[in-house]
C-alpha positions in Angstrom: 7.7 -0.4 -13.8 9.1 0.4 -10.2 11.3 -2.3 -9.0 10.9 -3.5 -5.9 13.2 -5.9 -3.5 11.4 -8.3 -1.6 12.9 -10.7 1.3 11.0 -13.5 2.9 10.6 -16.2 5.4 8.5 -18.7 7.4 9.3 -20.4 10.4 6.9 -23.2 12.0 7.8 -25.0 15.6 6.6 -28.3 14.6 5.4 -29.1 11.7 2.3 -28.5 11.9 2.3 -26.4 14.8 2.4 -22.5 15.8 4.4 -20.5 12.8 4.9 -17.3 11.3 6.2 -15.1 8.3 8.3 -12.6 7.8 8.5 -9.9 4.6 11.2 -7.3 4.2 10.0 -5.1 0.9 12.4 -2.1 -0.5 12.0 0.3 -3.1 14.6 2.7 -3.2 15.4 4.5 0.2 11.9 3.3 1.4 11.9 0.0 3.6 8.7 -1.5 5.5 8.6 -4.9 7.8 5.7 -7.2 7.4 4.8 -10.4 9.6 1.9 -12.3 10.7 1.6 -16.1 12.0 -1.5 -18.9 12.4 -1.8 -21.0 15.6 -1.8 -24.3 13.5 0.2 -24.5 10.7 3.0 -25.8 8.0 6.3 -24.4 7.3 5.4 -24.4 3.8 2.1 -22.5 4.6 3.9 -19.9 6.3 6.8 -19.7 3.3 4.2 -19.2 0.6 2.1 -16.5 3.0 4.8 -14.6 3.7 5.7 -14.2 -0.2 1.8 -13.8 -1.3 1.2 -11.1 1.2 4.4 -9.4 0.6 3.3 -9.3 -3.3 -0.2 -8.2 -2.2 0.9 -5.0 -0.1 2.4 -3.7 -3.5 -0.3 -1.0 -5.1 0.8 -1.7 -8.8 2.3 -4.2 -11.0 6.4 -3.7 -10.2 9.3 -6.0 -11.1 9.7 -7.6 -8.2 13.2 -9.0 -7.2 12.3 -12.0 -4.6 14.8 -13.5 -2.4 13.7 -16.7 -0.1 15.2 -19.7 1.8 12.9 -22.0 0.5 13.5 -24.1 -2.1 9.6 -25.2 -1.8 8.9 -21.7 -3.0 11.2 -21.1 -5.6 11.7 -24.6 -7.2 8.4 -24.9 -7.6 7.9 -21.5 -9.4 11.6 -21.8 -10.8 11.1 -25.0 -12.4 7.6 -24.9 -13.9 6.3 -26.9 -11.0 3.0 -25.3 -10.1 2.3 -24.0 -12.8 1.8 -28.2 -14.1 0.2 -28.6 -10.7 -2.8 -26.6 -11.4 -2.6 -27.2 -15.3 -3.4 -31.2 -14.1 -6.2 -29.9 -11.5 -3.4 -29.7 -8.6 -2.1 -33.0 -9.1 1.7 -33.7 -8.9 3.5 -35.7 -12.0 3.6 -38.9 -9.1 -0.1 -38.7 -9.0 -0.3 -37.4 -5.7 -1.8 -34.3 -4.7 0.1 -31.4 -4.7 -0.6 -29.5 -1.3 -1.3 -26.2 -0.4 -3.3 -25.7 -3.9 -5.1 -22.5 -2.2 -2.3 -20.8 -1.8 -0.4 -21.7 -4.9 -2.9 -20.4 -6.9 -3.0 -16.9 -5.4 0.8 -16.6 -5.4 0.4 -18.3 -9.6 -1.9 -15.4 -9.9 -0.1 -12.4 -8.4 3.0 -14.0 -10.7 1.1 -13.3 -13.7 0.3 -9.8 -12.5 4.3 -8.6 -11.5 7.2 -9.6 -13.1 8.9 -11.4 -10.3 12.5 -12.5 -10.6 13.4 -15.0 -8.1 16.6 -15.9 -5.8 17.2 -18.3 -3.9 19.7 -17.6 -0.9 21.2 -19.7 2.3 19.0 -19.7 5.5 20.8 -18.6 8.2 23.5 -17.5 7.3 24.9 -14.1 6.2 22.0 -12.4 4.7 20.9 -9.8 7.0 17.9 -9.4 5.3 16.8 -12.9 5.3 18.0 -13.2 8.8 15.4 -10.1 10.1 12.9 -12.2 8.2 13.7 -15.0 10.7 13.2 -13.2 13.1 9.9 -11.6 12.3 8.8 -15.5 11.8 10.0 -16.9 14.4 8.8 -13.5 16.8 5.4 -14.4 15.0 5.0 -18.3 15.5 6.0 -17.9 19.0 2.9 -15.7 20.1 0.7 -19.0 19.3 2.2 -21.3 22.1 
């Protein structure tokens, strides 16, 4: 299996409001920038898009070595989290409903499909890559004001 580096983030201006994504992906000397954005929109949306289609764009199952800012995103995968959402029909252990179920259970699937190792690291601080994923976000959410 290849291994492949992926860096992500989302970035929203209000929440909801205008936001966008940002995807760094690396496999050995090869490097390519992804980004996209939706005129209405969560943070959380954009932090789970930007790791689904980042995940999608790769051709083959690869171990996948995922770095984000969001502890939304990798607590949830981390700690078991969604995978008990969907196993109770997308329903939190409070009872509540556990949002963005859509998107969860494309980015459950495409789990099941790589083997993706996950890290969480500091927003904004001294992570170049995460940085130039803010960026691309933020670049992104800005073309829907």
């Amino acid at each position: 299996m290849k291994t492949v580096t992926i860096y992500t983030d989302g970035a929203c201006s209000g929440n909801p409001g205008p936001g966008g994504w940002g995807a760094i992906l690396q496999y050995g000397e090869h490097k390519k920038e992804l980004s996209g954005g939706a005129a209405h929109t969560t943070n959380n949306r954009m932090e789970l898009t930007g790791v689904i289609t980042a995940l999608k764009a790769l051709k083959e199952p690869c171990t996948v070595e995922l770095y984000s800012d969001s502890k939304y995103v990798i607590d949830a995968l981390q700690q078991g989290w969604a995978k008990g959402w969907r196993a109770r029909g997308w329903i939190k252990s409070d009872k509540k409903p556990a949002l963005n179920p859509d998107l969860w259970e494309e980015l459950l699937d495409l789990c099941a499909y790589h083997r993706v190792n996950l890290h969480w690291v500091k927003g904004h601080a001294d992570n170049p890559y995460n940085n130039r994923c803010d960026e691309l976000a933020v670049a992104e959410s800005r073309k829907y004001k």
